[in-house]
ROZALUM-457578 format. One record per residue: residue number from 1; chain; y, z, x of N, C-alpha, C in turn. Coordinates in pm, whole numbers. Each point is the difference from the previous one (the first is absolute). Layout:
BEGIN
> n chain n.y n.z n.x ca.y ca.z ca.x c.y c.z c.x
> NUM A Y Z X Y Z X Y Z X
...
This chain:
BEGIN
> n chain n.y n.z n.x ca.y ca.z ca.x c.y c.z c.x
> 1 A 9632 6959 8311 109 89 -34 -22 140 57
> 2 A -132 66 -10 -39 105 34 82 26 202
> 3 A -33 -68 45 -13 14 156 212 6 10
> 4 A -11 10 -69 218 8 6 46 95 -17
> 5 A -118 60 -1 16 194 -72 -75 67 147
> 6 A 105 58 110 -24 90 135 -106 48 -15
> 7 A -45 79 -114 -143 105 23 -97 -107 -21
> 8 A -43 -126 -62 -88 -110 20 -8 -32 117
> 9 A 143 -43 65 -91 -64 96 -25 102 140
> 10 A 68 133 -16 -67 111 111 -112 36 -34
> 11 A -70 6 -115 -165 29 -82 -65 -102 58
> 12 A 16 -159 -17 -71 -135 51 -23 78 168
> 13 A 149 29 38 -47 20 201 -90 100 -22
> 14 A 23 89 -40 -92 124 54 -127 -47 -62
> 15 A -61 -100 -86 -131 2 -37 -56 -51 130
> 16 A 101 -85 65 -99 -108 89 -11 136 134
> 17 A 118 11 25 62 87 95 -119 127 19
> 18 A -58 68 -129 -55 105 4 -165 -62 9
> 19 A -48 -73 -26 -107 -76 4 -4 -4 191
> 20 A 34 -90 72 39 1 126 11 124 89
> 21 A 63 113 -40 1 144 47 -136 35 -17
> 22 A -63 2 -108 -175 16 6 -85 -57 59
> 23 A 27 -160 57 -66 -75 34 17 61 156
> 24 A 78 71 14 39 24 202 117 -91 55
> 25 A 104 -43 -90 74 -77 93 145 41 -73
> 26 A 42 141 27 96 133 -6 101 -98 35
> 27 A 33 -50 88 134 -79 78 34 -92 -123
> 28 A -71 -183 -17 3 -67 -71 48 51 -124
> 29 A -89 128 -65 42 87 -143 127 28 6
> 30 A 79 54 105 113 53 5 111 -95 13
> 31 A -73 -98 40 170 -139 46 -42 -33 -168
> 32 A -68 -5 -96 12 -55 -118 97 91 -30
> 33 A -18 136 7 44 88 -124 156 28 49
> 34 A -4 -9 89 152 -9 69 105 -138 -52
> 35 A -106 -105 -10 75 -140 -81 50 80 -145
> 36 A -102 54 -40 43 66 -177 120 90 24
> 37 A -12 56 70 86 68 8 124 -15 47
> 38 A 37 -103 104 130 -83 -21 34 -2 -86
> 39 A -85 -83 -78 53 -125 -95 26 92 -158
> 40 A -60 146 -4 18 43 -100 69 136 -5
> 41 A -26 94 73 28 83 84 -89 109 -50
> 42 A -126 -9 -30 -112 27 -92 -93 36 175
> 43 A -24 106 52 -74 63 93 -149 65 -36
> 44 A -95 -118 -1 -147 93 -38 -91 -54 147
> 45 A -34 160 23 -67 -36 102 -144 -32 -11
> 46 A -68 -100 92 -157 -133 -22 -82 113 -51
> 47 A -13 104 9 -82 140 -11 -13 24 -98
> 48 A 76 41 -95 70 38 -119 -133 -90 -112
> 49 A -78 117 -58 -64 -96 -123 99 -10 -120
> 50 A -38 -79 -62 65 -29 -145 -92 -63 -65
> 51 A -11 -12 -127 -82 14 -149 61 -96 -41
> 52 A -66 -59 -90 60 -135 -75 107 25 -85
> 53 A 70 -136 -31 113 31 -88 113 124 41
> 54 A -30 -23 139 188 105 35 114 -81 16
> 55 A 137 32 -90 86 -43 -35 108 82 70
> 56 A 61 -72 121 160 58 28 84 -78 -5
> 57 A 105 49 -88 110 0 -116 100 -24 102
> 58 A 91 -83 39 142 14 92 -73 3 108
> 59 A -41 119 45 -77 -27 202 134 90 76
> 60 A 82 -78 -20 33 27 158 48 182 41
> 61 A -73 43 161 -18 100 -31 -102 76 10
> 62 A -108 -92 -61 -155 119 -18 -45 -21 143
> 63 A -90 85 -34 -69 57 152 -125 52 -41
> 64 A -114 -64 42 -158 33 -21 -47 36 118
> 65 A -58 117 66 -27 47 114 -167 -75 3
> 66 A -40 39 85 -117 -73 79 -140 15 -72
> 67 A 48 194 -72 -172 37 -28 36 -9 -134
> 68 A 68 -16 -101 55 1 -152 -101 -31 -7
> 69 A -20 -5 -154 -126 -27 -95 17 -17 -132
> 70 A 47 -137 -29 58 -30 -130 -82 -49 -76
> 71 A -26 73 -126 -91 -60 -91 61 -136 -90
> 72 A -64 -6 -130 3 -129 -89 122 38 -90
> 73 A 52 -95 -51 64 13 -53 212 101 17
> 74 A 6 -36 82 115 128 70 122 -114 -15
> 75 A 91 66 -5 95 -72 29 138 76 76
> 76 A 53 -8 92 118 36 74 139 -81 1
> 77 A 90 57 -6 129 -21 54 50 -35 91
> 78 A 157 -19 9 57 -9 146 -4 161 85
> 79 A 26 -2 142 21 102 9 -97 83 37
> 80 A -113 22 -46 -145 77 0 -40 23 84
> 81 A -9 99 100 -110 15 111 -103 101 -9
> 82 A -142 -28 37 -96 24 -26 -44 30 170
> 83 A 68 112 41 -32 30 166 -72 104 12
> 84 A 15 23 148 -92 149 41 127 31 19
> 85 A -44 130 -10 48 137 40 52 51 116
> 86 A -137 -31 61 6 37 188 -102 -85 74
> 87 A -8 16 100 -115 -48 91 5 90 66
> 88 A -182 21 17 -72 103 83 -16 -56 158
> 89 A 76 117 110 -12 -56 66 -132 52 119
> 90 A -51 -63 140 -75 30 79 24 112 21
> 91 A -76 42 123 -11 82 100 148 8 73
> 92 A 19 -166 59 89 -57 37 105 7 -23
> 93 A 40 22 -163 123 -42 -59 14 -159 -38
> 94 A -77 -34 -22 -29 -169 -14 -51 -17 -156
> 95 A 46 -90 -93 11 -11 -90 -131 -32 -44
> 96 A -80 72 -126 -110 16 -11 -22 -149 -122
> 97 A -19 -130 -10 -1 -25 -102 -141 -74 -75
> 98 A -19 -65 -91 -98 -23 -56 -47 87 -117
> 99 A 62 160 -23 -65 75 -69 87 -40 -122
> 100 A -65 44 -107 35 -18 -152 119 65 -24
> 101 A 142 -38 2 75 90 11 106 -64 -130
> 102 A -5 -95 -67 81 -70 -74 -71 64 -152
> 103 A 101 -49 -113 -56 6 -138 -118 -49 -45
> 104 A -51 69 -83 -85 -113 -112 41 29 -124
> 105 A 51 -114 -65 20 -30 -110 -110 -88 -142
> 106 A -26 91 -35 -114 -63 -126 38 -48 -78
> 107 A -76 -97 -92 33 -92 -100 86 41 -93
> 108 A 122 -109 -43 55 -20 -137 132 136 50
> 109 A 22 0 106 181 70 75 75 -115 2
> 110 A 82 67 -36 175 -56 -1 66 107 121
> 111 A 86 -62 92 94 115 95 122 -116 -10
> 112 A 86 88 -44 128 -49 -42 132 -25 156
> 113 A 91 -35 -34 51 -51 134 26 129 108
> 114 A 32 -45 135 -8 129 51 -75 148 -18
> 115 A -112 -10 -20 -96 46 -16 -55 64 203
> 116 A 1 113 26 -63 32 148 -106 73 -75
> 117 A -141 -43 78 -159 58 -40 -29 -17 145
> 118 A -36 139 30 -4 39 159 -166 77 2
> 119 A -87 -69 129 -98 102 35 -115 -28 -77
> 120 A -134 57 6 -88 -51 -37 -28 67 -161
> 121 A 41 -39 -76 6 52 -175 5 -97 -59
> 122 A -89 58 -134 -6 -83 -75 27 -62 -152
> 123 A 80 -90 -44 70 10 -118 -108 -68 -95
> 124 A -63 84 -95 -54 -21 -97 14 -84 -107
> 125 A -133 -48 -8 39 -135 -116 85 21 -128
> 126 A 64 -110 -2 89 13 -137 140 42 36
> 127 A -19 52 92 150 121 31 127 -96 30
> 128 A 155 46 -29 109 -86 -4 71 119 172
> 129 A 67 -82 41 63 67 115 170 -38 -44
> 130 A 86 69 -13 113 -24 -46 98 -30 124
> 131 A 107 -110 3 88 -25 80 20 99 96
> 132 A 37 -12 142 0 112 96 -58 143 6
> 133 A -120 -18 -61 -97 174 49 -31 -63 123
> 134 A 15 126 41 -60 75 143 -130 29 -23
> 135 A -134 -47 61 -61 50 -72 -122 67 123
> 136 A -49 132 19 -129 -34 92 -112 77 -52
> 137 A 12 -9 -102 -145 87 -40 -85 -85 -127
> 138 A -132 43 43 -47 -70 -113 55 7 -153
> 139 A -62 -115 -96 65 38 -125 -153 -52 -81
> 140 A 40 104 -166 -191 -48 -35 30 -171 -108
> 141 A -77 -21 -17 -20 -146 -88 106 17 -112
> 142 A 107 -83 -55 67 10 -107 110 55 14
> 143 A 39 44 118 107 76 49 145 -46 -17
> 144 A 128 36 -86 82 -83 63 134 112 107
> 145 A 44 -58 70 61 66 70 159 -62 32
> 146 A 69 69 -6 118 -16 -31 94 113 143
> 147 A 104 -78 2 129 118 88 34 94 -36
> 148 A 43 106 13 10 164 -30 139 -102 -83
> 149 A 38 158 -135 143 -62 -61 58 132 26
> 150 A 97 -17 28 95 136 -7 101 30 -133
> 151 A -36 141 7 -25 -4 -123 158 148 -23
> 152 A 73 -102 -106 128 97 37 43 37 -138
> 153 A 16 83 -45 33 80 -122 154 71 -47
> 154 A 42 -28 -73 179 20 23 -28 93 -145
> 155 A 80 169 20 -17 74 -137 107 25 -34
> 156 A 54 37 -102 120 7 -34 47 148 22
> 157 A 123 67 53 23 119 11 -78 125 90
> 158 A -105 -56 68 -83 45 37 -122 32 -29
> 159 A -29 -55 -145 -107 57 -89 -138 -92 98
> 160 A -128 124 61 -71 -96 -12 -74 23 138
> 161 A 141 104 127 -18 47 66 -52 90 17
């Protein structure tokens, strides 16, 4: 029953998928994770660590960049991307990559749907990420973070001004 649920069976690819990327065979890793990602529309790249027991909810949508660093216990949404920022480039102008440029996310996070976590920061254990934050800065353990509310006040007669 489990494997009927998109974020199972994109978690199953990327275990084998990311196993294979370590082993040296980057290509092979990538035609797996590209199958997951058809079939789910769930994008984690072979690179990307993850921690036991990560749970994504709906899928379609997320996006796990290469250097992420997902601890135990996490669970994500549809929607979610967990990217860089930028890439550093050469001398050249040639795209610098390999460096740590994605999230890390520590144990026992929730990031709610549409969720953007950009750049190399890090969301502290426990912490909740609320539906569509923007987010690029670190946050400390327990954190929850939420969308700005606008905040509108109606006075009567003018009183207040």
């Amino acid at each position: 029953m489990l494997v009927c649920y998109p974020g199972i069976t994109a978690a199953i690819h990327h275990r084998l998928a990311h196993i294979l990327h370590q082993l040296g065979a980057p290509l092979v890793a990538r035609v797996i994770s590209e199958i997951a990602h058809s079939a789910t529309g769930i994008d984690i790249h072979p690179g990307a660590q993850i921690g036991e027991s990560f749970f994504i909810d709906h899928g379609t949508g997320v996006v796990i960049g290469e250097t992420a660093v997902i601890g135990r216990h996490v669970r994500v949404y549809q929607a979610v991307t967990l990217g860089a920022k930028r890439f550093l480039k050469d001398d050249d102008g040639i795209l610098v990559k390999g460096n740590a440029r994605h999230p890390i996310v520590e144990d026992d996070v929730v990031i709610y749907a549409g969720a953007t976590i950009l750049g190399r920061i890090t969301i502290g254990r426990g912490s909740t990420i609320g539906g569509n934050v923007w987010l690029t800065h670190s946050i400390p353990p327990g954190s929850n973070i939420t969308q700005a509310h606008v905040r509108s006040e109606l006075f009567q007669d003018g009183g207040g001004i």
